[in-house]
C-alpha positions in Angstrom: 40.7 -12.5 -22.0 39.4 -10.3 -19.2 38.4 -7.4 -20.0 39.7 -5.6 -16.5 42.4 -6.4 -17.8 42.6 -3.8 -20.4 40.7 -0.9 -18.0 42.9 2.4 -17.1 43.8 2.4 -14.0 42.3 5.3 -11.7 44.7 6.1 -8.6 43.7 7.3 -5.1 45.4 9.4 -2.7 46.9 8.1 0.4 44.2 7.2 3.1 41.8 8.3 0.3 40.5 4.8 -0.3 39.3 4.6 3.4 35.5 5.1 2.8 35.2 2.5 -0.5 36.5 0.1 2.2 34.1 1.3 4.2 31.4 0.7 2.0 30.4 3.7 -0.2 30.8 3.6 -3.9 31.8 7.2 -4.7 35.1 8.9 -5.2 35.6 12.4 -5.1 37.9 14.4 -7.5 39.8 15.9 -4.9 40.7 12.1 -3.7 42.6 11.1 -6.7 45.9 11.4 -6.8 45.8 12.8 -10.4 50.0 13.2 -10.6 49.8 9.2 -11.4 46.1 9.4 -12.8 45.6 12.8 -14.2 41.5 13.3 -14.3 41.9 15.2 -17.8 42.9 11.9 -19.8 39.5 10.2 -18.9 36.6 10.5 -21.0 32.8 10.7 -19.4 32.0 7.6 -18.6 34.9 5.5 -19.5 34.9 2.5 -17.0 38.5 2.1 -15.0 40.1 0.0 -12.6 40.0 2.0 -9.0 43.4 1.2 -7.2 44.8 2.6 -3.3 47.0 4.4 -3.2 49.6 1.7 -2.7 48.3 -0.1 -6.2 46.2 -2.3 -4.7 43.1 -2.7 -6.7 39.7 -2.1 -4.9 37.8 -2.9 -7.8 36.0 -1.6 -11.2 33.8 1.5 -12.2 33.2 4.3 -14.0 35.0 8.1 -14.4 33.5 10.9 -15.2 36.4 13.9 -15.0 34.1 17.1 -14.9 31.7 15.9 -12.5 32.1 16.4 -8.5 31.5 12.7 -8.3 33.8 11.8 -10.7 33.7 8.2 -9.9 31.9 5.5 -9.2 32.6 1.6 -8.0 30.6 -1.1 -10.0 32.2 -4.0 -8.7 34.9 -5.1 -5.8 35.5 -7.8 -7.9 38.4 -6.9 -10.4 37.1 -9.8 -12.8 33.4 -8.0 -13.1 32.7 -4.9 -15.5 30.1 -2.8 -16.2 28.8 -5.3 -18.9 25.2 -6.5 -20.5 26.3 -10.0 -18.2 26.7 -7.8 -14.6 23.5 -5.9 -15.3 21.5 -8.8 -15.9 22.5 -10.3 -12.7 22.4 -7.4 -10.1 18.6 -6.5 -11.9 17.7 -10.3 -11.2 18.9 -10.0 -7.6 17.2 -6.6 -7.5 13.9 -8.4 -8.6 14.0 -11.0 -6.1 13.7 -8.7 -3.8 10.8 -7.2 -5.1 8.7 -10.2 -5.8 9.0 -11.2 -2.6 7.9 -7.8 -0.7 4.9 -7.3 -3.5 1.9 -8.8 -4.8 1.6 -6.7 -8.4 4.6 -6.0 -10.5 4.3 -2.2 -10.0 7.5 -0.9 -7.8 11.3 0.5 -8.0 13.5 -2.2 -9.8 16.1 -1.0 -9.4 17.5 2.0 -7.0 21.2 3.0 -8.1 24.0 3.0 -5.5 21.7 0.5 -2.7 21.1 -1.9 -5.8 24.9 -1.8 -7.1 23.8 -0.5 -10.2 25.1 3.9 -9.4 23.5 6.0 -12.0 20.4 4.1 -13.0 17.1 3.8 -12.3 14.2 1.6 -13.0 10.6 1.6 -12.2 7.9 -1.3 -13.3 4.3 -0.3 -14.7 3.2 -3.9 -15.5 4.1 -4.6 -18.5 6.4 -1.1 -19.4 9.3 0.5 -17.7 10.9 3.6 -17.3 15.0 3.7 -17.3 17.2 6.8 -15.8 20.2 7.0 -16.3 21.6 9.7 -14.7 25.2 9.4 -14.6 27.8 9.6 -17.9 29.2 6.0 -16.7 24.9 4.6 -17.1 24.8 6.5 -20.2 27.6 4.8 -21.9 26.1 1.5 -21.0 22.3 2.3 -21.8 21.8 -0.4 -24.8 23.0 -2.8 -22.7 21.0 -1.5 -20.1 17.9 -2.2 -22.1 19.4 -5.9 -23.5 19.1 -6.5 -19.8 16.1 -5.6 -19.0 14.8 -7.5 -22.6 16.8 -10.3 -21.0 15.4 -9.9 -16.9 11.7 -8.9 -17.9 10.8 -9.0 -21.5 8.8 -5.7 -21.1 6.3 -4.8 -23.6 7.7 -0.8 -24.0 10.0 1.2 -22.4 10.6 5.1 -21.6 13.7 7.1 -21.4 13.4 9.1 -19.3 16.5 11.3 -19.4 15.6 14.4 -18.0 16.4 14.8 -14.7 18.0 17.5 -13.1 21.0 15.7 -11.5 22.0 14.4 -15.3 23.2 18.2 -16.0 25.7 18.1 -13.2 27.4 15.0 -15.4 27.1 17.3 -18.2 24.3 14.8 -20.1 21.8 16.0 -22.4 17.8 16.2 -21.7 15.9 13.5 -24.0 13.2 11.2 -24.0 13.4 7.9 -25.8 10.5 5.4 -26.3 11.0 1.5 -27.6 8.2 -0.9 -28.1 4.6 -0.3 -27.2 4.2 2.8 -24.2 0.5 3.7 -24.0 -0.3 7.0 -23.2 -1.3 6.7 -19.8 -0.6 3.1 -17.5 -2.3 1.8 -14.1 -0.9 1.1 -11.4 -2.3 -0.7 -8.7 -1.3 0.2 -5.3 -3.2 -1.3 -1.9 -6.3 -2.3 -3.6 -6.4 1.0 -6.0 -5.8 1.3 -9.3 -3.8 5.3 -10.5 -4.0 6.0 -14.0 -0.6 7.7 -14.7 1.7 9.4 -17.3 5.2 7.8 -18.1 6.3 10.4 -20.8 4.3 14.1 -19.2 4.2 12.7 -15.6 6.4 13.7 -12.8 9.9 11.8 -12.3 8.8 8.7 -13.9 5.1 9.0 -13.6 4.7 7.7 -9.8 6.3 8.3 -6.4 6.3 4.2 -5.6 8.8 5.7 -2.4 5.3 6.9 -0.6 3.5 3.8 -0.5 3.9 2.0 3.0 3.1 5.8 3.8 -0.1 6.4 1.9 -1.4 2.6 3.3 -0.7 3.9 6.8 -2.7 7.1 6.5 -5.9 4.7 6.4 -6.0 4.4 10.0 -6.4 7.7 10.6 -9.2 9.0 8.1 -12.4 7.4 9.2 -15.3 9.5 8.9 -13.2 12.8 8.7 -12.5 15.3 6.5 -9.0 15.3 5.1 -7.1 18.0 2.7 -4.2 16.6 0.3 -1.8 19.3 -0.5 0.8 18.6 -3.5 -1.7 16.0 -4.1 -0.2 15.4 -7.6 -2.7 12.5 -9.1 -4.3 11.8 -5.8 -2.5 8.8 -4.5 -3.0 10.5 -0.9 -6.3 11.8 -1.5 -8.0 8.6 -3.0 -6.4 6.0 -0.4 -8.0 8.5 1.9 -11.3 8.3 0.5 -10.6 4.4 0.8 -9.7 4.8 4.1 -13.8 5.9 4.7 -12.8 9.7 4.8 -16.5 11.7 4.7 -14.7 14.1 2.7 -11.3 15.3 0.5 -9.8 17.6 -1.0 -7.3 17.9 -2.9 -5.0 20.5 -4.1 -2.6 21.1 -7.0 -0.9 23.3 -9.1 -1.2 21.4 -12.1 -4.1 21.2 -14.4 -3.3 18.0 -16.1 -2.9 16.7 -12.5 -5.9 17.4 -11.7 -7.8 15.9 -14.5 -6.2 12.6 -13.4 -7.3 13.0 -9.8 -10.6 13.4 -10.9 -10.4 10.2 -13.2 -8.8 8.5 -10.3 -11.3 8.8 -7.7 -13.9 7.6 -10.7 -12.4 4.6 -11.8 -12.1 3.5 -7.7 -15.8 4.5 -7.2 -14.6 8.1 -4.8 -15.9 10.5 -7.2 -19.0 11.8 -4.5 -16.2 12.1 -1.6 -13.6 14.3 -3.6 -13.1 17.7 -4.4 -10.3 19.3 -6.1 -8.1 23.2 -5.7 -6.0 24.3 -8.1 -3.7 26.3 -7.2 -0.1 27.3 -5.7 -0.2 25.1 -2.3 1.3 28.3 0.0 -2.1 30.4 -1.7 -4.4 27.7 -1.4 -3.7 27.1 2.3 -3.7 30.9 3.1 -7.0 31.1 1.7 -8.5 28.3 3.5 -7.0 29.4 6.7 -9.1 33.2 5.6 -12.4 31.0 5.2 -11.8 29.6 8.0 -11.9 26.2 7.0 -11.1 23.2 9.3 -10.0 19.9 8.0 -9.5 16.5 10.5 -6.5 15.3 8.8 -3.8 17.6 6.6 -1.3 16.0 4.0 1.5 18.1 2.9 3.9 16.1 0.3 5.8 18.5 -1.0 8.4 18.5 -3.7 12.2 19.1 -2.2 12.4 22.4 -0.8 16.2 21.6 -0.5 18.1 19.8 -3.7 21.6 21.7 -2.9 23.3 22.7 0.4 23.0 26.2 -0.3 19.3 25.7 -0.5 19.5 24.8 3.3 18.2 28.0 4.7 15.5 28.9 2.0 14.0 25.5 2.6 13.7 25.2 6.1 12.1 28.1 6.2 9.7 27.2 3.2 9.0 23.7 5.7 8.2 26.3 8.6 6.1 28.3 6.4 4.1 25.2 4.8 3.6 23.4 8.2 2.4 26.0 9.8 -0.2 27.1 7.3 -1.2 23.3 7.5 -1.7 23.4 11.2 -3.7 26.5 10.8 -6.6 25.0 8.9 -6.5 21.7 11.5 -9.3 21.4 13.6 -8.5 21.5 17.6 -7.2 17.6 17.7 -6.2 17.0 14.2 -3.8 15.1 12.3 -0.4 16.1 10.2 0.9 14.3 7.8 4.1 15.9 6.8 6.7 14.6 4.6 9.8 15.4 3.3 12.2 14.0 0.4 14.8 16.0 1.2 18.3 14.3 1.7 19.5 17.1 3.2 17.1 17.8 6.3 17.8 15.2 8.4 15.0 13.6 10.3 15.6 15.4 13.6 15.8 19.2 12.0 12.5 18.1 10.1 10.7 17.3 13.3 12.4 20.0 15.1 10.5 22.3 12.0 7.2 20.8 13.2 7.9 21.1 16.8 8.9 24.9 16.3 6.1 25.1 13.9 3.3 24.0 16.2 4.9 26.4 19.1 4.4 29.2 17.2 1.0 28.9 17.0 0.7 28.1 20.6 -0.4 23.9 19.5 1.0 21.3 21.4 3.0 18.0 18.8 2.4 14.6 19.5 4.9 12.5 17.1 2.7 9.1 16.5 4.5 7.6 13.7 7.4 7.9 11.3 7.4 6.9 8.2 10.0 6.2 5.8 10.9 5.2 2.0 9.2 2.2 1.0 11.4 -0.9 0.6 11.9 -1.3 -3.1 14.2 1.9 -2.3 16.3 0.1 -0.1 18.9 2.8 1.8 22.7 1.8 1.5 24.0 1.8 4.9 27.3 3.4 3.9 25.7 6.4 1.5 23.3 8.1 3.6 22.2 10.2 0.3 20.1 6.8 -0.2 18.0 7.6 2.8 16.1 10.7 2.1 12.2 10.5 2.7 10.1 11.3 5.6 6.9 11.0 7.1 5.8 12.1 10.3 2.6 11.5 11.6 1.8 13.9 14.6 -1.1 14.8 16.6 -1.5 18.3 16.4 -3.8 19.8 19.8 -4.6 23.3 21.8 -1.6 23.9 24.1 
């Protein structure tokens, strides 16, 4: 029998349907037409059957009735559910993918909403892998979650990782959860380097894979200068700079486990002589550099988001003004920015515009040389622009 079949049905409101037609995969609670499909008889994470307003079905999902999001599509297919058989096939498309744009396996596996899997995520350490499941629909489904990856990879361990920030607004619990064999810290090796990091203390899930294409690209501008790394976490800027032939690094952080690892990290690639290390709060650090007048050639700001909500808008722009512009002030006269930004909600123009406004307050003149974006194995869903989120410009920073 087929077990749509026996899914509640969860109505839409007319003309409602228009953007899951369109593409997306989300359906706001305000779009249900909850006189036929009242919200309050669904439990978190009970999988339905999505249907226009008409009755026509669009396909299958999840619901979760006290989230803003309350659901999402899984499959246009009415025959497909949320099952151990679906996960196993969209993580062997989603590995396809990844074999073919890298050499190691250390990258995203799988990136929710672009890989048709909304609510999870999966990143690969070698031989271990970290799962998040951040929605109440990916929660109900994690042991087959894991019989899928058994089934797609056969990993040695992996971490739960349940403790992100987003899982509160599905009203999910914090936890970590280990199976198999984890090892305290893993490697992973990234254009030629090898990063020791932490799965179960680290940040997110122990390494930002989204920066890579990035941190390769800063090569050709290091040679022979002298480069700060700000937010340098375990180094992953600050050591493919020192790869790159920088004279001289430093890096800063706030974080004194963080900093240990940079410091192991340069070691075990052979940088140890050509980095330094700051600990410290980055907004300090740079203020005091800018008093000592230091200069640096090239200046790396990776910040955390600034702006996770809307109504962080205006406090995080003007944190981004305030960060850029203490990073220009300890650039030498024709110096190099690296600034990024992984926050959804600054759109690449108002980002540059910050730089722009940034540089004119200080009476510099902006060159824009390159822009750099999410690495692949976080492929952006054309129809949810929340997929597309990081930037990196590379600008040119000179007297006026």
């Amino acid at each position: 029998m087929n077990e749509s079949l026996s899914l509640a049905p969860l109505r839409l409101k007319k003309d409602e349907e228009r953007r899951l037609r369109a593409g997306h995969l989300w359906v706001y609670s305000n779009e249900v037409d909850t006189r036929a499909t009242p919200l309050k008889d669904f439990q978190p994470g009970q999988q339905v059957q999505l249907l226009g307003h008409n009755g026509k079905v669009l396909g299958n999902g999840y619901v979760n009735p006290n989230s803003l999001i309350c659901a999402r599509l899984v499959s246009r297919d009415p025959a497909h559910v949320l099952d151990r058989s679906l996960l196993v096939h969209r993580m062997n498309v989603a590995l396809a993918l990844r074999e073919r744009l890298f050499d190691t396996p250390h990258y995203r596996l799988v990136y929710g909403e672009s890989d048709q899997l909304p609510g999870l995520v999966i990143d690969r350490y070698g031989e271990v892998c970290v799962v998040q499941c951040t929605t109440a629909g990916m929660e109900a489904v994690k042991a087959q979650v894991l019989e899928a990856l058994d089934k797609v990879l056969q990993p040695q361990g992996v971490v739960l990782r349940a403790d992100s920030a987003v899982r509160q607004l599905e009203g999910l619990d914090a936890y970590q959860e280990t199976t198999g064999s984890v090892p305290d810290s893993v490697t992973v090796e990234e254009s030629g380097l090898n990063f020791s990091v932490s799965l179960q203390q680290g940040q997110k899930t122990g390494w930002f894979y989204d920066q890579r294409m990035n941190r390769a690209r800063l090569r050709n501008y290091v040679s022979g200068r002298r480069v700060l790394d700000v937010f340098s976490y375990v180094g992953g800027w600050g050591v493919q700079a020192a790869a790159g032939g920088a004279a001289e690094v430093m890096c800063v952080d706030s974080s004194s486990a963080a900093i240990d690892r940079i410091h192991a990290n340069a070691a075990a690639n052979g940088f140890s002589e050509k980095l330094a290390t700051v600990q410290g709060d980055a907004f300090e650090v740079l203020g005091q550099l800018r008093a000592d007048q230091e200069k640096f050639d090239v200046v790396v700001l990776d910040p955390p988001a600034f702006i996770k909500r809307r109504k962080d808008i205006k406090a995080g722009e003007q944190a981004y003004h305030r960060l850029n512009q203490l990073g220009m002030q300890v650039l030498a006269k024709d110096g190099i920015l690296v600034s990024a930004s992984c926050s959804h909600h600054l759109a690449e123009a108002q980002f540059q515009r910050i730089l722009l406004q940034s540089s004119r307050h200080l009476d510099r003149s902006l060159q824009l040389l390159e822009r750099g974006h999410q690495a692949p194995d976080h492929p952006v869903h054309p129809a949810i622009p929340e997929t597309d989120y990081l930037k990196a410009l590379f600008c040119r920073v000179l007297p006026s």
